[in-house]
C-alpha positions as CSV (number, residue, x, y, z in Angstrom):
1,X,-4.0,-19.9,-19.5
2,X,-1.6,-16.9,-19.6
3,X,-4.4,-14.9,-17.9
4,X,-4.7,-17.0,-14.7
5,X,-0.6,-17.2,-14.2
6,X,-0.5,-13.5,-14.6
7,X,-3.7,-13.6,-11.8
8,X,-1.5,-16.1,-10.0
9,X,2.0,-14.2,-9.6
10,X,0.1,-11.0,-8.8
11,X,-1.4,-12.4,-5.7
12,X,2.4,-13.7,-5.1
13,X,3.6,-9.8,-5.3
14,X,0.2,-8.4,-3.3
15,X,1.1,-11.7,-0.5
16,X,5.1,-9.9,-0.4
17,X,3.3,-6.8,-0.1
18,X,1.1,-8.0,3.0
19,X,3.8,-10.0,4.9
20,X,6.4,-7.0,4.6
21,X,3.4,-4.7,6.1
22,X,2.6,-7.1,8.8
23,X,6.2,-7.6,9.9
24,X,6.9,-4.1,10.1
25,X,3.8,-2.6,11.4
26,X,3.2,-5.9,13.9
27,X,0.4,-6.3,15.5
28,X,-0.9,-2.7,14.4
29,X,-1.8,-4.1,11.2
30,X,-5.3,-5.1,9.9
31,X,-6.3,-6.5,7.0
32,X,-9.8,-7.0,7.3
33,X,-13.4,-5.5,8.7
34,X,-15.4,-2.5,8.6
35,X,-11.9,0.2,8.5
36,X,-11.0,-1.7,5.8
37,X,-13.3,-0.4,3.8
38,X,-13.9,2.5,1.4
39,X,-16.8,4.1,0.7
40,X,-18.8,5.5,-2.6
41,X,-21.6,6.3,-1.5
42,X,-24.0,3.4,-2.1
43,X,-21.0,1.3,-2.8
44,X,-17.8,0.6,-1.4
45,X,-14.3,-0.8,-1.9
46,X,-11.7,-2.7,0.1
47,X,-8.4,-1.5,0.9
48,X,-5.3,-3.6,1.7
49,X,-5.3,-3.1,5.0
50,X,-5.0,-0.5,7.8
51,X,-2.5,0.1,10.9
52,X,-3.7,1.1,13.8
53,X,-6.8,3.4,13.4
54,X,-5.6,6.1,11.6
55,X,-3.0,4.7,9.0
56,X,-4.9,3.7,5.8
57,X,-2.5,1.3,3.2
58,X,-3.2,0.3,-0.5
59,X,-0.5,-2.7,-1.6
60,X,-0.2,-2.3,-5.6
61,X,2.0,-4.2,-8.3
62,X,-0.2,-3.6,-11.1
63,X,-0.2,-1.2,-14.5
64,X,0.0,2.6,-13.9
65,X,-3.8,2.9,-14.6
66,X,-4.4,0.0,-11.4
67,X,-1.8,2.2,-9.1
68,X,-4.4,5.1,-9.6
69,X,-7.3,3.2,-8.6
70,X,-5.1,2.3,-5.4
71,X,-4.3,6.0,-4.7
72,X,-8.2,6.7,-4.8
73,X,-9.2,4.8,-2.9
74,X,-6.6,5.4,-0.4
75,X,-7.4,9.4,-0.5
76,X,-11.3,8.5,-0.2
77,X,-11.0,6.1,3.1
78,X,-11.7,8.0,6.5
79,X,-8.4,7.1,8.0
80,X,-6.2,10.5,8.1
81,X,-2.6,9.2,6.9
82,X,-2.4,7.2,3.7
83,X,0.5,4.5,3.2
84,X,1.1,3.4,-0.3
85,X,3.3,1.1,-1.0
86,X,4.2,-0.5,-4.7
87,X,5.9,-3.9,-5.0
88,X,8.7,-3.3,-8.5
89,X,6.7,-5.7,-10.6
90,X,5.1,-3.7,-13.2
91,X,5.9,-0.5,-11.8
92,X,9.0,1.9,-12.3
93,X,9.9,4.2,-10.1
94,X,8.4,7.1,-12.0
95,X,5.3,5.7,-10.3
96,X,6.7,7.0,-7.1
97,X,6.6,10.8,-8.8
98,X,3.5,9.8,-10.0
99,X,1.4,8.9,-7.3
100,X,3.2,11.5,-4.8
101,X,2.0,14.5,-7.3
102,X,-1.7,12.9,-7.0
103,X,-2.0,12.9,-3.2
104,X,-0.1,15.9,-2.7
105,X,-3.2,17.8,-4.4
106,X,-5.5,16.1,-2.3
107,X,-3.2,15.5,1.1
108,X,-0.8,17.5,3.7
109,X,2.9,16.1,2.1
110,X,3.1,14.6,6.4
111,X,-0.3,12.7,5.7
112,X,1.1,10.0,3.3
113,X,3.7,8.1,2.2
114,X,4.6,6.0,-0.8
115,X,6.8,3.0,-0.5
116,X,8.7,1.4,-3.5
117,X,9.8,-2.3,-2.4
118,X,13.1,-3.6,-4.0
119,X,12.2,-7.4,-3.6
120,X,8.9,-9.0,-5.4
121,X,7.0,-12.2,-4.9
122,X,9.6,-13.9,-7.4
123,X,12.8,-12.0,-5.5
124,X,12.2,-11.1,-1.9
125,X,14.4,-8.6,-0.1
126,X,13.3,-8.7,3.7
127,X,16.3,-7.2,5.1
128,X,15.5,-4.0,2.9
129,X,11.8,-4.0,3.0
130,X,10.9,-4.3,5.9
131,X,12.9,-1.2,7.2
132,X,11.8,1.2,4.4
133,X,8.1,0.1,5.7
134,X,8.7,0.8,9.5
135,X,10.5,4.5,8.3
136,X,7.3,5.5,6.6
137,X,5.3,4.1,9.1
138,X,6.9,6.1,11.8
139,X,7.0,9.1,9.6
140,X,3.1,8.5,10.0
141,X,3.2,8.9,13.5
142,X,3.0,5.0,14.2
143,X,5.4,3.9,17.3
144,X,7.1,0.8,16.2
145,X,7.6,-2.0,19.4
């Protein structure tokens, strides 16, 4: 029982995630089909969702050890600017550190981006999401309008 309202508020914080994205990115943003996917080698893995076709985005308010998995697949899809952005649920803001070390070994510090929301599922904050979104989106190179 505890399991599936865990499962249940973290598709609350991933749907926060999603509709912060897709009001500041517009109609840029994707979150399904073929450049949504990831590929290892004779497998493959789904990514949040993608803004125009070269901005790849990973959506994460899980454990540490799930952030990771996000950040992989984010440095392994073919898109050349990686957006990754954390909703506070289970995360702290070391993650930030955290995740910014990772792709920096792997990515140009002007090819990504990490995001730390301050409103959740449970606690929205719009009016300070959705700006902090459309700033790393433009510091991706994506024009806003």
């Amino acid at each position: 029982m505890r399991e599936a309202e865990e499962n249940k508020n973290m598709g609350q914080h991933d749907a926060y995630g999603k509709s912060i994205l897709g009001r500041a990115a517009g109609l840029g943003y994707k979150y399904d089909g073929e450049s949504t996917t990831t590929s290892y080698g004779d497998s493959s893995a789904h990514i949040d969702g993608v803004v125009g076709s070269f901005i790849a985005v990973e959506i994460e308010s899980r454990t540490g050890k799930q952030v990771r998995g996000a950040v992989l697949d984010l440095i392994l899809h073919a898109f050349p600017k990686k957006l990754l952005i954390l909703v506070p649920m289970y995360i702290g803001s070391h993650q930030v550190g955290e995740c910014e070390f990772i792709l920096k070994r792997f990515l140009s510090p002007n090819d990504f981006c990490v995001v730390l929301l301050s409103g959740t599922g449970d606690d929205p904050d719009e009016k300070g999401d959705i700006p902090k979104v459309q700033s790393a989106l433009q510091a991706l190179g994506w024009k806003i309008g």
